[in-house]
N, C-alpha and C positions, 0 to 999 in steps of 0.2 A: 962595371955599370955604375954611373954617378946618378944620386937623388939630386935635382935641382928644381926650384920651383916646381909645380905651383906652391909654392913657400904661402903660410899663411898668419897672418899678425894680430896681435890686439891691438887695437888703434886707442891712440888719444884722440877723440872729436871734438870738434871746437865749439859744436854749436850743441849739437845733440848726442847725447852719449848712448854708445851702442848700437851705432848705425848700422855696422857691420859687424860680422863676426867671422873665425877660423873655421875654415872645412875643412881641408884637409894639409897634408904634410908631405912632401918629397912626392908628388903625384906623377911630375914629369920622369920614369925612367929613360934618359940620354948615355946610349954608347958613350964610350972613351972615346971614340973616334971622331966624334962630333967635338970641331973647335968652336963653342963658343964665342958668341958677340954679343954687342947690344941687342936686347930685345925691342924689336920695333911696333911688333903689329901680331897682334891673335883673332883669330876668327874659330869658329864655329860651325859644323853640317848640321842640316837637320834632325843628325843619328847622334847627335851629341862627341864627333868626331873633333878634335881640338887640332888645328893647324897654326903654327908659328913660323912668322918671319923676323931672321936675325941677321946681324952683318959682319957673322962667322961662316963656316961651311961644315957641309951644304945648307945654303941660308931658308932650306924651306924642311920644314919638318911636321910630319904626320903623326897621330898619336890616335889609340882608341879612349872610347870616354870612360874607363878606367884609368888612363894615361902610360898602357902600353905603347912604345914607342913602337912605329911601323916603319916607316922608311924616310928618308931624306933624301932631296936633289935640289937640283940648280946649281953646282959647282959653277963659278967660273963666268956664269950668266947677269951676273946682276954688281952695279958700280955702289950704290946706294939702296940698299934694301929700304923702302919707307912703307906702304901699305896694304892692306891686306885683306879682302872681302870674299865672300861665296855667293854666289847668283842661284837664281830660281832652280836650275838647271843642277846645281851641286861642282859648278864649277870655279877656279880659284881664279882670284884675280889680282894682282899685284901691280902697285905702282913703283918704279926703280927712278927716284930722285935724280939721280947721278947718271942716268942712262938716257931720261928723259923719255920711257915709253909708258905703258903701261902692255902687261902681259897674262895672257890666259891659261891655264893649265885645267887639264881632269884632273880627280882626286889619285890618281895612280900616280904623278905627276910629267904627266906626257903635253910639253907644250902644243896648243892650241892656236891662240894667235899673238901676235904682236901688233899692238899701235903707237903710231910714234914713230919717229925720226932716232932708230939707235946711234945713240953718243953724240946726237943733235939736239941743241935746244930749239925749235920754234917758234915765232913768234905769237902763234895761233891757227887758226883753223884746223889741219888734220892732225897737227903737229902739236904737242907738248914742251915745256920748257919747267925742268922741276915738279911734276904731276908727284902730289901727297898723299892723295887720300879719294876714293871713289861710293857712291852708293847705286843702289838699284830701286827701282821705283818701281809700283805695282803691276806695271806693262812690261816691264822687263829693261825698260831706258836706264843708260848709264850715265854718273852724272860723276862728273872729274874733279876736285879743286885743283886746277892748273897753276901750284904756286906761281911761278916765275914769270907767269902770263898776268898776274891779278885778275883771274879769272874763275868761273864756272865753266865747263864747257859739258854741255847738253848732246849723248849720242842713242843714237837706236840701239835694238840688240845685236844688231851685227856689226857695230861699233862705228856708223856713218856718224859724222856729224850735222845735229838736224840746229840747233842754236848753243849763243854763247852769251854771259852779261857778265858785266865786272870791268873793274881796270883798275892799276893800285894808285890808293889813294885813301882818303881819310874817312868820305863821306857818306851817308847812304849806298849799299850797296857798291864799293867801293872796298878794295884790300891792301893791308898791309902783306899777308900772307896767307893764302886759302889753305889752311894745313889741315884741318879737319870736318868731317862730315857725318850729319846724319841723317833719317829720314823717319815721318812718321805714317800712320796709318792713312791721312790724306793725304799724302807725296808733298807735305812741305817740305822745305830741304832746310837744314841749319849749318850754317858753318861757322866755324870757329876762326876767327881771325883775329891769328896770332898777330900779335904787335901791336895793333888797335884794343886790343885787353876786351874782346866783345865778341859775343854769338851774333849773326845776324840770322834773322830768317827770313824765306822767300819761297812763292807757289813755284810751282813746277815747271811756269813760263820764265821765270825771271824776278816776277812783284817784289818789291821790296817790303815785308810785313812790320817785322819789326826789328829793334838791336836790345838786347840785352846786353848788359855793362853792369858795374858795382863788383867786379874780380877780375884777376889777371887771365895771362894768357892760355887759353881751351889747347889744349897740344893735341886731345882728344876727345870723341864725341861718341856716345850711344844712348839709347834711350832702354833702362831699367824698370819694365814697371810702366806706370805713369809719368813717372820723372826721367828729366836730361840729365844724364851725368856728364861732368866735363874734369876732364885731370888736368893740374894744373903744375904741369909737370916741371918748371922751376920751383915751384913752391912744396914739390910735393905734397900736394894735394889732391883729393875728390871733392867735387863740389856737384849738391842738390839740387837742380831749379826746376816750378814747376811748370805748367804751359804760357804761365804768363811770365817767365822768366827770377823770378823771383827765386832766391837767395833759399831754400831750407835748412840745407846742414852741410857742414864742411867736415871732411875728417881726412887722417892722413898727419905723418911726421916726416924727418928724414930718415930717422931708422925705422921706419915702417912700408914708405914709401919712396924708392930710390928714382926718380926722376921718369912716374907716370905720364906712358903713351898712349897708342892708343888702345882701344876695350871691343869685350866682345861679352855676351850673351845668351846662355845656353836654352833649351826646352824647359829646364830644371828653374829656372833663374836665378843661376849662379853666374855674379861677374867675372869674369875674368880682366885681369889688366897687368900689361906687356909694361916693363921696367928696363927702360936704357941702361941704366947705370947700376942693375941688380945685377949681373943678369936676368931676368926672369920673368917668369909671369907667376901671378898669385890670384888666387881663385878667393872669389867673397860671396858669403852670402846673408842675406837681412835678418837681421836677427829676431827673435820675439820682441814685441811688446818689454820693456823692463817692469817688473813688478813693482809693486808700490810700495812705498817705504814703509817700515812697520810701523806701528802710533805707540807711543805710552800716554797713560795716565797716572794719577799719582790722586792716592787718598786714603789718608790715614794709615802711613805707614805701609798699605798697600800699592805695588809697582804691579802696573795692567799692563801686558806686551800685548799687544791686537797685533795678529797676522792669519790674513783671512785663508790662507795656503794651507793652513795644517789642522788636524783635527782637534774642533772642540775651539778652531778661532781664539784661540786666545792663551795666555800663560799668565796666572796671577801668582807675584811673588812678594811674600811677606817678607820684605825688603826695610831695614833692617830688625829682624824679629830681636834681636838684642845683642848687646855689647858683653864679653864674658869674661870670666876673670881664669888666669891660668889653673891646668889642671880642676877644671868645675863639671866636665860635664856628664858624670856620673853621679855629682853631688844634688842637696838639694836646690830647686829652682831658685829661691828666694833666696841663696847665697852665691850662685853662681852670675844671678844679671847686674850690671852697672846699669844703673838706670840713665835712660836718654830720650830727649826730645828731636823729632825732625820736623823739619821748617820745609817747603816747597819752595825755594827763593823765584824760581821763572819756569818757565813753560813756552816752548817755540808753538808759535801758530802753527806750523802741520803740527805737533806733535812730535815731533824725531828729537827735541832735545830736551830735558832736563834736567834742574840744576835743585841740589837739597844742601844744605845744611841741619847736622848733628851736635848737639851738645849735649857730651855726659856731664853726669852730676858729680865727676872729680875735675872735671874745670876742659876734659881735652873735648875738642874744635874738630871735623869730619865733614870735607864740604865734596860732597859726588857732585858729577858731571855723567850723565848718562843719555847715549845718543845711540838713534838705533840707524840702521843702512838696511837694507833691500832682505838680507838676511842675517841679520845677528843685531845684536845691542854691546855696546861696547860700556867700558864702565873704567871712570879714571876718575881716585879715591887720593884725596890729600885730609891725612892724620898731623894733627898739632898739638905739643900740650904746652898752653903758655905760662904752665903755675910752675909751682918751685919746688914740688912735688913730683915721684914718681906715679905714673898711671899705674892701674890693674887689670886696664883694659888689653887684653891680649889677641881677641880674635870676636870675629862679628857676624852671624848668622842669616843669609839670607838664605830664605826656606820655599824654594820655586815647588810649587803645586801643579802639580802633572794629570791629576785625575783626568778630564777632560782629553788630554793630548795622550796618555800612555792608554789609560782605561783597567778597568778588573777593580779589585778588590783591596782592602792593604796590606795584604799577604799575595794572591796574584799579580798583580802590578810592577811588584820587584823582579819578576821572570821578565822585564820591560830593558830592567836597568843593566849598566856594560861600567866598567873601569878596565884596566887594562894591567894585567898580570907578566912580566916577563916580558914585557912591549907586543905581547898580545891583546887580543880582545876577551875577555871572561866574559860573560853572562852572570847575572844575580840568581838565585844565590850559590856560591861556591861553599866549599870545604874550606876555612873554618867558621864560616859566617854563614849564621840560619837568619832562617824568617823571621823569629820566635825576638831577634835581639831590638832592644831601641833603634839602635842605629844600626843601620849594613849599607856598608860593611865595620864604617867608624875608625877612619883609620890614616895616620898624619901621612903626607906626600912630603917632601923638599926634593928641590933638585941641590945637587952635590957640594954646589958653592956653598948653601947654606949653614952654618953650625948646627949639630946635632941638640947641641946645648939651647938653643934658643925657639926651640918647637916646643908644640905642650908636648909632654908625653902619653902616647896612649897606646899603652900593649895590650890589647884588646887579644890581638891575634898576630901569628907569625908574618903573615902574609903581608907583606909591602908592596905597594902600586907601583908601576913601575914608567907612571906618566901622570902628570896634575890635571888630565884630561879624563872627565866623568859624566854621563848620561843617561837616556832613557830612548829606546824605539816608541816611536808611533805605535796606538792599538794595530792600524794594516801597517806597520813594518816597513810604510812609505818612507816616514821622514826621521828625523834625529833632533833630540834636543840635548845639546852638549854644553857643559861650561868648566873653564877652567879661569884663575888667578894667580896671580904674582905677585910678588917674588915664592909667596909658597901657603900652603893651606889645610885643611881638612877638607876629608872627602866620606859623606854620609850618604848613603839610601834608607829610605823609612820612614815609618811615622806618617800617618794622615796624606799618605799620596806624596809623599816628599823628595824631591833627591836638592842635597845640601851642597857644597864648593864654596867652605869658609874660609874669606881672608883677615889674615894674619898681621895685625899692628906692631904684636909683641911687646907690650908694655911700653910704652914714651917714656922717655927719663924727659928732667922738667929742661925748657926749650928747644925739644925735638919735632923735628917734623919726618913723617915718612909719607911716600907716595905708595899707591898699591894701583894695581890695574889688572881687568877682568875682561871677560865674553861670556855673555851666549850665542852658541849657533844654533837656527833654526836651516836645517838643510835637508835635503834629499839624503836616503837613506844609502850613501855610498863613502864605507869607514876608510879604505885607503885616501882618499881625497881631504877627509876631516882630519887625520890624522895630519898629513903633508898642509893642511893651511895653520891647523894650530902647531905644526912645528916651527913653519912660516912667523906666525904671530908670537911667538915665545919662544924663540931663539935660548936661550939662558934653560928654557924648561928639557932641551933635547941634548944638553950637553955632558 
């Protein structure tokens, strides 16, 4: 049995991010026996039944809305597989380009009828010449785009022809290529005419309404929702527009979208859309709302993370609560801080960036850059010392305050906090780290490149972490607030609602510069996922 399509992708969007999102994965199970083709055309029953036509064999294939494969036929029947619809009735209907007819079948797939001149093109009237694409109108009328004809051709339900308008050509109401169709809840008809780079639209008689333009060629047409979507399947694209044609959002690459045709629309309102050049069809559906960017503030030393998602709205982090000197932080306070000034240099109008400068009072220079995203704040730290002096500045404490977000007590609260033991998850407090201590756990990380020689030391306890990845749960055990640093750090819970993730300067010798770079994540309370992004993000930290 092969998994093929419904294949689903994250999209690059051009205009608006996150138009779409992935449902599901290998949805189509396909016999071996089924030779694959282009996928031309997907439709949809009112039971959520998924039918595809391809220009493999047997080029018609049935699926449940699970995407149990059910059966295939039409061996042998069809020159040009091109389109694909279901009528009122629960019946298929197929246009065969290459054959020049269009053809009816039940859902069992037992042919019904035939129209058209097989293996004749027509010039028009009963006849087709290149028939693409069809739709059905609230009466049950079928309505043809007869490419080869430059035509629409207008018939009854018993497939008479009652009228026709069109002829190719450039102008109003006029085609380069009628290749696709769609219809809305007042039987206007849209087609996409390919070549002329435009939708037209038109009432049910004929009218010419309007032409939408401003994008290339609609290869195909459905309506999602309120909006027309059209693929633009050289470009690999989807494209937005709303009833007045207008442009909303583009999304789709080429390794996203391999030369989209045409689309179909379930109960659910999940798109589906048929890939020449995938094979496949890939199933989408709209995603939320994206959240809003987190805000900082910045005052006096204190960093405000506003994110309205998680309890208590907010993370205030005494950000940089001090600069330390090696081996200090058992000693007393007033011998352990290098003293420092911070500066606010800018602040982005939303909010999402910025920028500080640090100057200790042995001469070295610390200018952050901190910019937040939808869920984390990222943090990239350039240390300088320009004097002729060694620093003693070694490591820098910012002291993120969880009250509000974890909740309890400052001895309950640590049942809050997680480090990870053995590339496990621990829970606070473990054996050998009580409640009772300053710091918990207090205790150095590096990852392996680093010298052992060039960390503070702090045998505190046996117990080494076995990831620079350190947190706290939400009071409801919803969410996570994690952070880790690089190249390497201390990792503290305690103290006044505190969980610590200190990064590490190591002393500047004089004209050194180091870079350091950090996160927090503010995420949904699911650790295999946190884990696999911060291993994503710190590469060097997992090795």
């Amino acid at each position: 049995m092969r998994h093929v399509g419904l294949w689903t992708a994250l999209l690059m969007l051009a205009s608006i991010a996150d138009a779409a999102e992935p449902v599901s994965v290998g949805f189509l199970k396909i016999p071996d026996d089924v030779k694959l083709g282009a996928m031309s055309a997907v439709a949809v029953d009112p039971s959520d039944r998924v039918f595809v036509l391809h220009r493999g064999e047997p080029p018609l294939l049935a699926f449940s809305a699970d995407g149990k494969y059910l059966r295939g036929w039409g061996t042998g029947l069809f020159k040009v597989p091109h389109g694909l619809r279901i009528d009122r009735d629960g019946h298929l209907w197929t246009t065969d380009n290459g054959n020049h007819v269009l053809r009816q079948f039940d859902a069992e797939g037992k042919l019904l009828k035939t129209l058209g001149v097989e293996g004749q093109g027509k010039p028009g009237g009963e006849g087709f010449k290149s028939p693409d694409d069809l739709v059905f109108d609230s009466q049950g009328n079928i309505y043809v785009a007869d490419a080869g004809n430059g035509r629409i051709a207008k018939l009854d339900p018993a497939g008479k022809l009652l009228m026709q308008w069109g002829k190719k050509g450039k102008g109003p109401g006029e085609f380069a290529t009628a290749h696709s169709l769609a219809i809305d809840a007042q039987d206007r008809i849209y087609v996409g005419d390919r070549g002329n780079q435009r939708v037209q639209v038109f009432t049910s008689s004929g009218e010419h309404l309007a032409s939408y333009t401003g994008f290339g060629n609609a290869f195909g047409l459905t309506f999602w929702g309120d909006e027309l979507i059209a693929s633009e399947g050289d470009k690999h694209h989807i494209i937005h527009l709303d009833r007045d044609g207008q442009i909303l959002q583009t999304w789709g690459t080429p390794e996203t979208l391999k030369l989209p045709h045409l689309m179909a629309v379930n109960s659910q309102g999940i798109l589906y859309v048929a890939e020449v050049n995938g094979p496949r069809v890939q199933m989408f559906r709209r995603s939320a709302p994206a959240a809003p960017p987190i805000a900082l503030d910045w005052d006096k030393n204190f960093l405000t993370i506003h994110d309205a998602r998680i309890p208590g709205g907010k993370l205030v982090v005494q950000y940089l609560e001090a600069y330390c000197r090696p081996g200090s932080t058992d000693r007393d306070w007033r011998e352990t801080v290098i003293g420092h000034t911070t500066e606010l240099v800018s602040r982005s109008e939303d909010g999402t960036e910025l920028k500080l400068k640090c100057r200790l009072k042995d001469g070295v220079v610390v200018d952050h850059v901190i910019k937040a995203g939808t869920d984390e704040v990222s943090f990239a730290i350039t240390a300088h010392n320009p004097t002729d002096q060694a620093s003693q500045a070694h490591w820098a404490q910012p002291c993120i305050r969880v009250n509000d977000f974890a909740g309890g007590d400052k001895l309950s609260y640590v049942k809050q906090c997680f480090l990870f033991l053995d590339g496990k998850l621990a829970r606070m407090p473990t054996p050998v780290w009580s409640t009772t201590a300053r710091y918990i756990p207090g205790q150095v990380w590096r990852p392996k490149t680093v010298d052992a020689n060039d960390v503070n030391p702090r045998p505190l306890n046996p117990q080494i972490p076995s990831s620079g990845l350190v947190g706290c749960f939400s009071s409801d055990e919803k969410w996570i607030m994690a952070t880790a640093f690089e190249p390497y750090q201390e990792l503290f819970q305690g103290v006044a609602h505190c969980v610590h993730s200190d990064f590490r300067i190591g002393g500047l010798k004089p004209g050194e510069t180091k870079t350091i770079r950090g996160k927090i994540y503010l995420v949904p309370a699911d650790i295999p996922a946190l884990v696999g992004r911060y291993e994503r993000d710190f590469p060097k930290h997992a090795r």
